[in-house]
MIZA-579069 format. One record per residue (C-alpha): x, y, z; residue number from 1; residue in three letters. Coordinates in steps of 0.2 Angstrom, whole numbers. Example, Ala and Ser with C-alpha at 12.3 -4.5 7.8 and 13.67 -1.06 7.14 Angstrom:
<pts>
PT     xx     yy     zz    i   aa
PT     62    -22     39    1  ALA
PT     68     -5     36    2  SER
</pts>
This chain:
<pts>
PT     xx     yy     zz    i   aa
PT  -1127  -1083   -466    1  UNK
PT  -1109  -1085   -466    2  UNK
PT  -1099  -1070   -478    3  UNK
PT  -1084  -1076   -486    4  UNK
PT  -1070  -1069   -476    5  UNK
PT  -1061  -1057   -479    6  UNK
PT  -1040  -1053   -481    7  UNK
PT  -1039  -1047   -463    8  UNK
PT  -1049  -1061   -455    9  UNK
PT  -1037  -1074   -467   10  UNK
PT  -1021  -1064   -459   11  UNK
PT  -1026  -1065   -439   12  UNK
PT  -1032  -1082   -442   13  UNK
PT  -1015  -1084   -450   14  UNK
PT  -1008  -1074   -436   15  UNK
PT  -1015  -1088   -423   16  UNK
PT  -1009  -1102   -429   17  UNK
PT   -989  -1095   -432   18  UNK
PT   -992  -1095   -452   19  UNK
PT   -984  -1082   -464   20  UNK
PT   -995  -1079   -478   21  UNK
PT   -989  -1068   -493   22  UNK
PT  -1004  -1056   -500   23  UNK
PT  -1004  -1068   -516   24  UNK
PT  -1006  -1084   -502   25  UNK
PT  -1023  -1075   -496   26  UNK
PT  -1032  -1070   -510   27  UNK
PT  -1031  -1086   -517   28  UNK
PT  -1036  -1096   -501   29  UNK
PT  -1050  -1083   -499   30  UNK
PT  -1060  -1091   -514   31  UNK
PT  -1056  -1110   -507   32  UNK
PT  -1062  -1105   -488   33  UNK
PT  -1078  -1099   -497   34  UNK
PT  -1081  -1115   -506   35  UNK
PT  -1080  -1127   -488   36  UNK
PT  -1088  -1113   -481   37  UNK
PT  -1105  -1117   -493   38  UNK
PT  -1107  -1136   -480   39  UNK
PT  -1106  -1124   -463   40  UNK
PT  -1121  -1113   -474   41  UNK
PT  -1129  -1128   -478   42  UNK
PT  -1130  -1131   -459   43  UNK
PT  -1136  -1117   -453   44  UNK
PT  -1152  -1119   -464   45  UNK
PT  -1157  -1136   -455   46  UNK
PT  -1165  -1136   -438   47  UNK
PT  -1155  -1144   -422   48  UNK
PT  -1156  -1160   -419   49  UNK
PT  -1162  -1162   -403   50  UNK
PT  -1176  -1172   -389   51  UNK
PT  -1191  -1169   -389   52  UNK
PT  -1196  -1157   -373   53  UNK
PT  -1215  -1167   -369   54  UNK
PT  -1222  -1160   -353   55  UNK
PT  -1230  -1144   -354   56  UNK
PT  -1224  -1130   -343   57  UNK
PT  -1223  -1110   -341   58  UNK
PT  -1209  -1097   -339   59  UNK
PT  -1213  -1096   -321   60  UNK
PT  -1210  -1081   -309   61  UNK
PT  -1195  -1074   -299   62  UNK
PT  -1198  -1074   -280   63  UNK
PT  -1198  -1059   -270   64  UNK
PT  -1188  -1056   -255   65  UNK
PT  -1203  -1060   -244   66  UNK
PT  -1206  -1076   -251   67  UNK
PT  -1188  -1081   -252   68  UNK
PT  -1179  -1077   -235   69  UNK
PT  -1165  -1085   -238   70  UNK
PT  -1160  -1077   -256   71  UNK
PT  -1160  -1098   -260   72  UNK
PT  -1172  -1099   -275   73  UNK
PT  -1170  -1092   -294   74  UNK
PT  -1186  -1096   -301   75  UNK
PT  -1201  -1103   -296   76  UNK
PT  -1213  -1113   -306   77  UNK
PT  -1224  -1132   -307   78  UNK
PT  -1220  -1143   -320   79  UNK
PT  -1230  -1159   -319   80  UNK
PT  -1225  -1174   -322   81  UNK
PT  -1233  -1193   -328   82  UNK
PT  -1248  -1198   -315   83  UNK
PT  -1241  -1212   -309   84  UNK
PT  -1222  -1216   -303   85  UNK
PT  -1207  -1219   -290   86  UNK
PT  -1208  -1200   -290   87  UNK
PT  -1227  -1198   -289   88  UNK
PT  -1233  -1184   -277   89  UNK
PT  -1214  -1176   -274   90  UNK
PT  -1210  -1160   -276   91  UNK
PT  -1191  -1159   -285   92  UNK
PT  -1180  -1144   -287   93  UNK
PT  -1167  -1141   -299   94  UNK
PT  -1150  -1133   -297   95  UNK
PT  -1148  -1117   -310   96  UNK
PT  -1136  -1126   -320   97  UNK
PT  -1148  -1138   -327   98  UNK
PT  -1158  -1135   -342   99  UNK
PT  -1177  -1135   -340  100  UNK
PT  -1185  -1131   -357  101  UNK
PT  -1195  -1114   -357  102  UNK
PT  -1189  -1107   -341  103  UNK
PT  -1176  -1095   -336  104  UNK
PT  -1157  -1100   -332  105  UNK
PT  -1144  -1090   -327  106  UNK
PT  -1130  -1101   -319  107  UNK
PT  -1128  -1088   -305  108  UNK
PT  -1120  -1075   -318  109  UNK
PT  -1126  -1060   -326  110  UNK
PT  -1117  -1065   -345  111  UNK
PT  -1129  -1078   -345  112  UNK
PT  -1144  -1068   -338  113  UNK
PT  -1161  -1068   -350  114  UNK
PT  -1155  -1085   -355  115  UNK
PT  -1171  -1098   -359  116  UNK
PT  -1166  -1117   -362  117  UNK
PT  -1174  -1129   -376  118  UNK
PT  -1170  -1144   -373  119  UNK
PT  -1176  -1153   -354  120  UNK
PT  -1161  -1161   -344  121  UNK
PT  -1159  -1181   -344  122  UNK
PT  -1162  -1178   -326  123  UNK
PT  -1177  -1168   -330  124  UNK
PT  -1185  -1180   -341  125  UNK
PT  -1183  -1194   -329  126  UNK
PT  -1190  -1184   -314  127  UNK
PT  -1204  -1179   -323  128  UNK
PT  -1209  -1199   -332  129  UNK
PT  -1205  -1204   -314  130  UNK
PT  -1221  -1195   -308  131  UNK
PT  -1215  -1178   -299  132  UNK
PT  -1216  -1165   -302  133  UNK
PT  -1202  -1149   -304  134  UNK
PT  -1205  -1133   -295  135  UNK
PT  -1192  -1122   -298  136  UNK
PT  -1172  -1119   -300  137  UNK
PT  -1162  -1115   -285  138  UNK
PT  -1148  -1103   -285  139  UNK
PT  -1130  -1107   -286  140  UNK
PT  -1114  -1098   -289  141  UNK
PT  -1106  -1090   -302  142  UNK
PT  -1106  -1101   -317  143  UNK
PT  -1105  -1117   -302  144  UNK
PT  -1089  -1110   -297  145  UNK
PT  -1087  -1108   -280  146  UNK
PT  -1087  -1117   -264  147  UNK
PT  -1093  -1103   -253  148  UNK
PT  -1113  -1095   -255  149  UNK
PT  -1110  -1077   -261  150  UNK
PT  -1103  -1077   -277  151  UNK
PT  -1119  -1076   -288  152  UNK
PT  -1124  -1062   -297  153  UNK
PT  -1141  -1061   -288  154  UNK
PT  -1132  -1061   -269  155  UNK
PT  -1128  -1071   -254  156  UNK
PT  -1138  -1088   -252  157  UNK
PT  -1141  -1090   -234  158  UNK
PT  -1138  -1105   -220  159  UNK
PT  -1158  -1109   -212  160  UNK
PT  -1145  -1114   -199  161  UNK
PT  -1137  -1097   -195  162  UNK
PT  -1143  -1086   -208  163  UNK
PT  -1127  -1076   -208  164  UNK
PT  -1119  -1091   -212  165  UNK
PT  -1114  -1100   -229  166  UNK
PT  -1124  -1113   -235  167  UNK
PT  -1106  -1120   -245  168  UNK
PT  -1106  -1121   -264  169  UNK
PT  -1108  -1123   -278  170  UNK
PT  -1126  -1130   -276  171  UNK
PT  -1129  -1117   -264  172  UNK
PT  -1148  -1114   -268  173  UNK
PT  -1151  -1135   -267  174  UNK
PT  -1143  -1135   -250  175  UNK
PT  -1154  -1118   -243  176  UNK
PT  -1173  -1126   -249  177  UNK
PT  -1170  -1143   -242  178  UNK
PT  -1163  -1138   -226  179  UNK
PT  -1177  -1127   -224  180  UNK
PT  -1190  -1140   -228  181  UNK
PT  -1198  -1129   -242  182  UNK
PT  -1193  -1145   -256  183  UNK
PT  -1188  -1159   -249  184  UNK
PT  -1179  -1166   -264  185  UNK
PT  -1164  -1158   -275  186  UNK
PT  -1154  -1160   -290  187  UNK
PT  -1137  -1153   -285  188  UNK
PT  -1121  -1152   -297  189  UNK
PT  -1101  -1158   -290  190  UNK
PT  -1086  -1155   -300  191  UNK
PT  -1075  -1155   -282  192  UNK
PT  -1087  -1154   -270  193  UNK
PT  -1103  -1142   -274  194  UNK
PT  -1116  -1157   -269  195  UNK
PT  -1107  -1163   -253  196  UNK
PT  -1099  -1146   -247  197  UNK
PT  -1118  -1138   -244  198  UNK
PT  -1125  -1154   -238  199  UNK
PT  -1111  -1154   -226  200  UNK
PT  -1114  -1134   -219  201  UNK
PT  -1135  -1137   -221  202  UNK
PT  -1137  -1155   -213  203  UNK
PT  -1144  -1164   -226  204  UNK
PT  -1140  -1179   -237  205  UNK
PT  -1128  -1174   -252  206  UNK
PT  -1124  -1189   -265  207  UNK
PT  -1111  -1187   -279  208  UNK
PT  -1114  -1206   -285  209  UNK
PT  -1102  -1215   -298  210  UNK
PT  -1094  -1205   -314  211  UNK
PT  -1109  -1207   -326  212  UNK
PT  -1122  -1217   -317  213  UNK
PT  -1133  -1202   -317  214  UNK
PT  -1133  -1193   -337  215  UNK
PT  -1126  -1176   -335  216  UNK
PT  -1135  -1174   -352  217  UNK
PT  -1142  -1154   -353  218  UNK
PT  -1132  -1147   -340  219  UNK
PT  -1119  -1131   -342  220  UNK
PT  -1103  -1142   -341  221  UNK
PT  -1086  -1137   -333  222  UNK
PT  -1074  -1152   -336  223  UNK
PT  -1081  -1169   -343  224  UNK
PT  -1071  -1182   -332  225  UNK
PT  -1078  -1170   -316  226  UNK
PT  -1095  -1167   -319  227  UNK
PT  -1108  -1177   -308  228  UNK
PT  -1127  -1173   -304  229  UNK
PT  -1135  -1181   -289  230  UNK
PT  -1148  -1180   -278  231  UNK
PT  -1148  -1167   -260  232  UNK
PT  -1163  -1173   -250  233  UNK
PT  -1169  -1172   -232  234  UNK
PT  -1170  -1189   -228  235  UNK
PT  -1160  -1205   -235  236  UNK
PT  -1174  -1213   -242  237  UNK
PT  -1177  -1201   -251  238  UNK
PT  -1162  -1197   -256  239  UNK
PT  -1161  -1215   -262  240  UNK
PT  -1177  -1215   -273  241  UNK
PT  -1173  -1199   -284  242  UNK
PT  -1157  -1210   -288  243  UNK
PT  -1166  -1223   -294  244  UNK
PT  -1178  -1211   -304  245  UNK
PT  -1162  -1203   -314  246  UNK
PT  -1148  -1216   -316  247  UNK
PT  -1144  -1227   -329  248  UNK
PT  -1137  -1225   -347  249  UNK
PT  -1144  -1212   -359  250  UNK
PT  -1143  -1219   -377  251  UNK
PT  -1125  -1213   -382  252  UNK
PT  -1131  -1193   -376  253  UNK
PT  -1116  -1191   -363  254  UNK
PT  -1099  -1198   -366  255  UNK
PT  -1096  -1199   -348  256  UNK
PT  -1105  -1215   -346  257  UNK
PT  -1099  -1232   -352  258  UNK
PT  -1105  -1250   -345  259  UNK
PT  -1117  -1240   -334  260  UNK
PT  -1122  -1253   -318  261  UNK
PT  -1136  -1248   -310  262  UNK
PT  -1145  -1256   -296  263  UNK
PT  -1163  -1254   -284  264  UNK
PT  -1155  -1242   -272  265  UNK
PT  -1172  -1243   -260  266  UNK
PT  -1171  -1263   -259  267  UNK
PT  -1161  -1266   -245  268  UNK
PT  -1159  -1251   -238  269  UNK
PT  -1166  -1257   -221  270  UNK
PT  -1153  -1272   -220  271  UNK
PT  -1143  -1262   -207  272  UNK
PT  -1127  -1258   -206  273  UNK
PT  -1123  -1277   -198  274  UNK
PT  -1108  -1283   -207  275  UNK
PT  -1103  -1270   -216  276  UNK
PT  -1085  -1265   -215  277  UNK
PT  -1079  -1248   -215  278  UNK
PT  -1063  -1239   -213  279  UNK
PT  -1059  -1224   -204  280  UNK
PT  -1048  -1213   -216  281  UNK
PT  -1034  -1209   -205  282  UNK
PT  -1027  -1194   -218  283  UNK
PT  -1046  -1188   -219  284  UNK
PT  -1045  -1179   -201  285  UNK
PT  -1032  -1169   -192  286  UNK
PT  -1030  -1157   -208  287  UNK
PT  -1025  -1140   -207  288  UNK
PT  -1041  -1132   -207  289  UNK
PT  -1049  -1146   -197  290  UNK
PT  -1060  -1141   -183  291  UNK
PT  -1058  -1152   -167  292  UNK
PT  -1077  -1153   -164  293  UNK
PT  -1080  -1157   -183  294  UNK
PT  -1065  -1173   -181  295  UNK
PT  -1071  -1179   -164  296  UNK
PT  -1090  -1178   -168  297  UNK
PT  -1085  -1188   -187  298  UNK
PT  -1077  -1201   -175  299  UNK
PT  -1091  -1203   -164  300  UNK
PT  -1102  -1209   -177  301  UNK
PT  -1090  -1221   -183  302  UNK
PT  -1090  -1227   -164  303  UNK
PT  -1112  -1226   -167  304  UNK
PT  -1112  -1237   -184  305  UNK
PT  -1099  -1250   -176  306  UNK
PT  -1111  -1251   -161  307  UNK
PT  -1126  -1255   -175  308  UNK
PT  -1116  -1268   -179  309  UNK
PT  -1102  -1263   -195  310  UNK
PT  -1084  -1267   -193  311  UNK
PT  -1075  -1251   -190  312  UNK
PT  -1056  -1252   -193  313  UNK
PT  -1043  -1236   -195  314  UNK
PT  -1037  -1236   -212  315  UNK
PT  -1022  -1225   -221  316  UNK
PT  -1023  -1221   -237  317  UNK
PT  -1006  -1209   -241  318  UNK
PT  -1010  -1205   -257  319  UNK
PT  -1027  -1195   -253  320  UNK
PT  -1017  -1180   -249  321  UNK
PT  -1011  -1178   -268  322  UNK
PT  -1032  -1178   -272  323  UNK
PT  -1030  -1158   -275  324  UNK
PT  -1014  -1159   -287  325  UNK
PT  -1023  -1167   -296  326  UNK
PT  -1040  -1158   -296  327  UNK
PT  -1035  -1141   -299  328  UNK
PT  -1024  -1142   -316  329  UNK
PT  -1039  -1154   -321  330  UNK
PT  -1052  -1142   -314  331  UNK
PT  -1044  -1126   -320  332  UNK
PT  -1036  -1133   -337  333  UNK
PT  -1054  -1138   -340  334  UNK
PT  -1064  -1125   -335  335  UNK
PT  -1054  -1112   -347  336  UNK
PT  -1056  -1124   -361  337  UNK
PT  -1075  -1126   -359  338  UNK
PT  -1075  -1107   -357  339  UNK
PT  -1066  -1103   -371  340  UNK
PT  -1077  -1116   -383  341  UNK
PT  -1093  -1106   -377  342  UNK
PT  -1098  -1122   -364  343  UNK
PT  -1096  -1132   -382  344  UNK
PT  -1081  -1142   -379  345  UNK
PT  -1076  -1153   -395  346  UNK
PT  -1070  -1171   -395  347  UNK
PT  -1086  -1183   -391  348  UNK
PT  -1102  -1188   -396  349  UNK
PT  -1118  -1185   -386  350  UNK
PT  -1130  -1169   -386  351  UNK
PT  -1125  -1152   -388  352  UNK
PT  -1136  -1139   -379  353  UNK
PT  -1130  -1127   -395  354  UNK
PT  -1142  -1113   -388  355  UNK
PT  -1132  -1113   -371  356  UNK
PT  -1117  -1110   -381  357  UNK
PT  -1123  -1095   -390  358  UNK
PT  -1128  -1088   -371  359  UNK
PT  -1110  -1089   -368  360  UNK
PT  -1103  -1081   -383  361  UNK
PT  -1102  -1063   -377  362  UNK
PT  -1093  -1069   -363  363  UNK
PT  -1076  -1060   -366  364  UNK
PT  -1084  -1043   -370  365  UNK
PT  -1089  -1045   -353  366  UNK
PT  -1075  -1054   -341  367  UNK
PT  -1073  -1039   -330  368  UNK
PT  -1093  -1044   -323  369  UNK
PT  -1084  -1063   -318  370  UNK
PT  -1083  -1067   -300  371  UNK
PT  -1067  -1064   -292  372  UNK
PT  -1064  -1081   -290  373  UNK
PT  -1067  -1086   -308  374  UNK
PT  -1056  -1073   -314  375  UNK
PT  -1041  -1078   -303  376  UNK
PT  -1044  -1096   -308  377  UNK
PT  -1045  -1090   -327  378  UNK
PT  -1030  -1079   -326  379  UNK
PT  -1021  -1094   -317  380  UNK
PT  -1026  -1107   -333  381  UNK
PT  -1021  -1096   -346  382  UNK
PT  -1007  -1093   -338  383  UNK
PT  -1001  -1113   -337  384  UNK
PT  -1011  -1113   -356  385  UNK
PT   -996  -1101   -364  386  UNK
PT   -982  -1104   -353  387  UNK
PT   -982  -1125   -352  388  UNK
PT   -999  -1130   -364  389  UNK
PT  -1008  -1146   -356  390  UNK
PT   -994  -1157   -350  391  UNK
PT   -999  -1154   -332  392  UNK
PT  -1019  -1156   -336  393  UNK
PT  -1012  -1173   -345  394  UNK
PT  -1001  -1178   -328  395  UNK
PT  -1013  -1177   -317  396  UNK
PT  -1026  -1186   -327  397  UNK
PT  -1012  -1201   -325  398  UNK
PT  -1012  -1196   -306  399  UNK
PT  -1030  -1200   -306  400  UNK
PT  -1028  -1216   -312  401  UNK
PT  -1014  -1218   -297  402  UNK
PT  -1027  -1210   -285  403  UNK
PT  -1041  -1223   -290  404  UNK
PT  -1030  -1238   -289  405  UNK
PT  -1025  -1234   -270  406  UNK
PT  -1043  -1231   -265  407  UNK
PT  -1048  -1247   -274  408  UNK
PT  -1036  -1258   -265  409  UNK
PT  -1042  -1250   -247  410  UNK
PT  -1060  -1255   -255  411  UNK
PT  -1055  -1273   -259  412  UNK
PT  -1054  -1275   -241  413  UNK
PT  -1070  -1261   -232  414  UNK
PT  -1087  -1261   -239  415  UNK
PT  -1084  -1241   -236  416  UNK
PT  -1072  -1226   -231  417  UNK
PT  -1076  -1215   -216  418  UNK
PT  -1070  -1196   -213  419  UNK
PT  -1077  -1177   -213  420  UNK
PT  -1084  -1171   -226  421  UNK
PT  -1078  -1153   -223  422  UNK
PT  -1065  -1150   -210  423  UNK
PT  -1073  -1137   -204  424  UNK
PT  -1092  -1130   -200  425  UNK
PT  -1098  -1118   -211  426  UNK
PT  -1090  -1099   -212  427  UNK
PT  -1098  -1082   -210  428  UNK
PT  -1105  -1075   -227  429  UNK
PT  -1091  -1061   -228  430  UNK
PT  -1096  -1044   -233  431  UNK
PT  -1097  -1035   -251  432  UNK
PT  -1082  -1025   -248  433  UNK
PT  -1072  -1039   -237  434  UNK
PT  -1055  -1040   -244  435  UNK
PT  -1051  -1051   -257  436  UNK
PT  -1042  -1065   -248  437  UNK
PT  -1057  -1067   -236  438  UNK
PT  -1070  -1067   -252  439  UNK
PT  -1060  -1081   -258  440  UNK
PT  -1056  -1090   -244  441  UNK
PT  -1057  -1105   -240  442  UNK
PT  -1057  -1116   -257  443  UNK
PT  -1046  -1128   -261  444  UNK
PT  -1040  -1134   -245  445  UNK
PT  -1057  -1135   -238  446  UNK
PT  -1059  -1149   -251  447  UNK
PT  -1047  -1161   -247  448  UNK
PT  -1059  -1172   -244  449  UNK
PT  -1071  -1170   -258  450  UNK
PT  -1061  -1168   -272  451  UNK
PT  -1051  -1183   -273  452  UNK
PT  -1068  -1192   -277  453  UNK
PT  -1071  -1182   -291  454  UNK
PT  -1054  -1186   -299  455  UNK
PT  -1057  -1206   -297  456  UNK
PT  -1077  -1205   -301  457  UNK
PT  -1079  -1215   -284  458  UNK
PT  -1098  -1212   -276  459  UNK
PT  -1099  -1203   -259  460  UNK
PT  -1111  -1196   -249  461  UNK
PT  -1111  -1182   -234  462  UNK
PT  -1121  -1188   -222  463  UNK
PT  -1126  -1177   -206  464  UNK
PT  -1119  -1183   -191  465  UNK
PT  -1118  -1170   -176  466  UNK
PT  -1123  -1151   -173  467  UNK
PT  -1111  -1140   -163  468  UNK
PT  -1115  -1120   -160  469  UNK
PT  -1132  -1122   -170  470  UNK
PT  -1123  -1128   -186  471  UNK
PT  -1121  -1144   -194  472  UNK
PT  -1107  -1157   -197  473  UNK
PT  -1105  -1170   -210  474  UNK
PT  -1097  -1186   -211  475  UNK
PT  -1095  -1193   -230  476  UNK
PT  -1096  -1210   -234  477  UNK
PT  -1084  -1218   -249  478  UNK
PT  -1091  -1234   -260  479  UNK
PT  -1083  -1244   -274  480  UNK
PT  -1088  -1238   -291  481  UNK
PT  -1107  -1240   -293  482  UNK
PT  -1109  -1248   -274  483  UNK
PT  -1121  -1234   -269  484  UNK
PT  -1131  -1248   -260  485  UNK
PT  -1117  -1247   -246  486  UNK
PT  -1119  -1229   -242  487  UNK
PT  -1136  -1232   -240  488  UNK
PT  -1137  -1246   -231  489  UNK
PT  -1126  -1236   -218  490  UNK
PT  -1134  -1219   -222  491  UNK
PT  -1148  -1226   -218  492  UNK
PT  -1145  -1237   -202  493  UNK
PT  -1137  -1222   -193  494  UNK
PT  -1150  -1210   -198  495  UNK
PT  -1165  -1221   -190  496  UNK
PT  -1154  -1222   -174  497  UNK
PT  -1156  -1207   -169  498  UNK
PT  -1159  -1188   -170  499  UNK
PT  -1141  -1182   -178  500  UNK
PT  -1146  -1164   -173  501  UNK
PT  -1144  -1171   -155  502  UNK
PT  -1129  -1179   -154  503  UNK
</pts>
């Protein structure tokens, strides 16, 4: 029940928005408030509007060390899906980000520990009419804000590779299980590289498809014009069929999608790479983080897919360095506005998870248990917030258009864009008490080839290409907007010529 409030509420709500109020100006607005008060009353006494959760399931259990080697896994559990399906007989696991009705979720962070979702994701609704069946929720970091693997309240997630090594984040967990061929298929989350980045440092196929081709419907959000789920798999057939279980339009529930195209991403996918026409991304290697082994190995396959037959070209794009000017006010502008709207941002229609939004309120009672990272990128948003407001969140939304247009006209003429999905391998885990700078580093430039793809919603995959010193390198593939059928058809004719591992 909603009191009426009271003078001193009236005065600091006054306070907040610059108004002077005499004592006589209160009392008097005290009765008004309390009369529109009586329709947010009236709300509370209905029940929330929200889908139907259809498949029956249990909480589940919390793995012990022995069972989970690799720190990768949050919760187990086995929730069965229809009989029949494209999913039928697969095992799915589901980033921790992503609501699954009835079982625990904790987003990597402690302030939202003991939280339990009632409403399924799109994405979990589809996996689960499509036949599989979910077994669990992987780990990732804290809040899905990070690049690295040890930010999460519960510890380190470790590289099956070199277990002393990161798996990359923020869908660290997704990246760990299917590497280790525990699951073989993943849900993973990418708001600047958190599907591509562990997919890249684990060996696996990581897709972020089209802005809104797969419903981010029942997942924590961090910045509506960033957030993408998509599929982390072992193989590229696989990876194609969860796609094609979990894309498509959601019936007005996500306001990131509009005129959603989907296509069959499996039919074709053995048409080879004959014909295609790719472009090698000249500002995509050579950067200042780049590992020579991770450039020339990236190379080599593009040398491999024009020997199966593509037509490989050099291609400069100039304006792909300006992808992270663009991100990080949009990223960081974004991420403080959802964290200060208790992960209820206003301003569009769809489904509101309003139970995930109570889990966040205490939040500010207990900012001091926030990951270093998340509090430095906080501090720096409220920081721009006070001294400048949003003009800079609003500029580089109009960068983004600029950046989409100049990967659009090198699309017009190749099928797909060819570079390094990370520049570098992946890093040592550092220690609990490592210095700050070597906790947080390396972020942002580590992404130079992730996040600009984020920013103009294009679809691109990390594809495993070549191992050096036991761990694994990534090349991504860029497509025109919903022309996920290109990556595959490439993903998948490099893939069946030969072991990657070995190259």
């Amino acid at each position: 029940m909603l009191p009426p409030p009271t003078p001193r509420q009236v005065r600091r709500a006054a306070t907040e928005l610059g108004l002077d109020l005499t004592d006589e100006q209160v009392e008097r607005l005290i009765p008004l408030m309390d009369g529109a008060l009586d329709y947010y009353r009236k709300l509370d006494s209905i029940a929330d509007f929200r889908p139907e959760v259809r498949y029956p399931r249990s909480p589940g259990r919390f793995p012990s060390e022995e069972e989970d080697p690799l720190g990768a896994w949050y919760v187990k559990t086995s929730v069965q899906g229809a009989g029949e399906g494209i999913l039928s007989g697969r095992r799915v696991v589901l980033k921790d980000n992503i609501c699954l009705a009835g079982v625990p979720m904790m987003i990597g962070s402690s302030i939202v520990e003991g939280y339990v979702p009632d409403v399924d994701a799109t994405v979990v609704t589809r996996i689960l009419d499509a036949g599989g069946e979910i077994v669990g929720k992987a780990k990732c970091e804290y809040l899905s804000r990070a690049g690295g693997s040890h930010t999460a309240a519960t510890g380190p997630v470790r590289n099956p590779h070199k277990p002393d090594h990161s798996t990359g984040g923020s869908s660290s967990g997704c990246g760990a299980i299917v590497a280790s061929g525990e699951v073989t298929l993943a849900i993973g989350g990418d708001q600047a590289g958190s599907i591509r980045f562990p997919a890249s440092f684990c060996g696996i196929y990581g897709l972020k498809p089209t802005w809104g081709l797969v419903p981010y419907t029942g997942t924590a959000p961090l910045e509506h014009t960033l957030d993408h789920l998509g599929p982390m798999t072992a193989t590229v057939e696989e990876n194609a069929r969860l796609l094609e279980a979990i894309a498509g339009p959601d019936d007005g529930l996500d306001p990131r999608q509009n005129a959603v195209e989907v296509s069959s991403y499996l039919e074709g996918l053995d048409s080879g790479a004959e014909g295609l026409r790719i472009g090698v991304l000249a500002e995509g290697f050579g950067l200042g983080l780049s590992e020579p082994d991770v450039d020339e190995a990236v190379r080599q396959t593009a040398a491999d897919l024009s020997s199966l037959g593509a037509e490989v070209t050099e291609v400069s794009i100039p304006d792909h360095g300006l992808g992270l000017v663009a991100l990080l006010p949009i990223f960081l502008q974004g991420n403080i506005a959802v964290f200060k709207a208790d992960c209820l941002p206003t301003g569009w229609r769809g489904l509101y998870v309003t139970s995930l939004g109570q889990a966040f309120e205490g939040w500010r009672e207990r900012a001091n248990e926030l990951s270093d990272g998340l509090k430095l990128e906080l501090l720096i948003a409220e920081h721009v917030e006070r001294s400048y407001h949003q003009r800079h969140y609003a500029k580089a939304q109009n960068l983004s258009r600029r950046l989409r247009r100049a990967y659009d006209a090198a699309l017009a003429e190749h099928d797909l864009l060819l570079m390094p999905t990370v520049p570098h391998r992946a890093l040592r885990i550092p220690a609990p008490d490592a210095p700050l700078e070597e906790r947080l580093a390396p972020t942002l430039e580590a992404t130079t080839n992730t996040a600009p793809f984020n920013c103009t919603g294009h679809p691109a995959m990390s594809v495993p290409c070549a191992k050096r010193d036991g761990l694994p390198i990534g090349m991504t593939l860029v497509a025109r907007w919903y022309d996920e059928q290109a990556i595959y058809r490439a993903a998948y004719a490099f893939e069946q010529s030969g072991d990657w591992e070995r190259r």
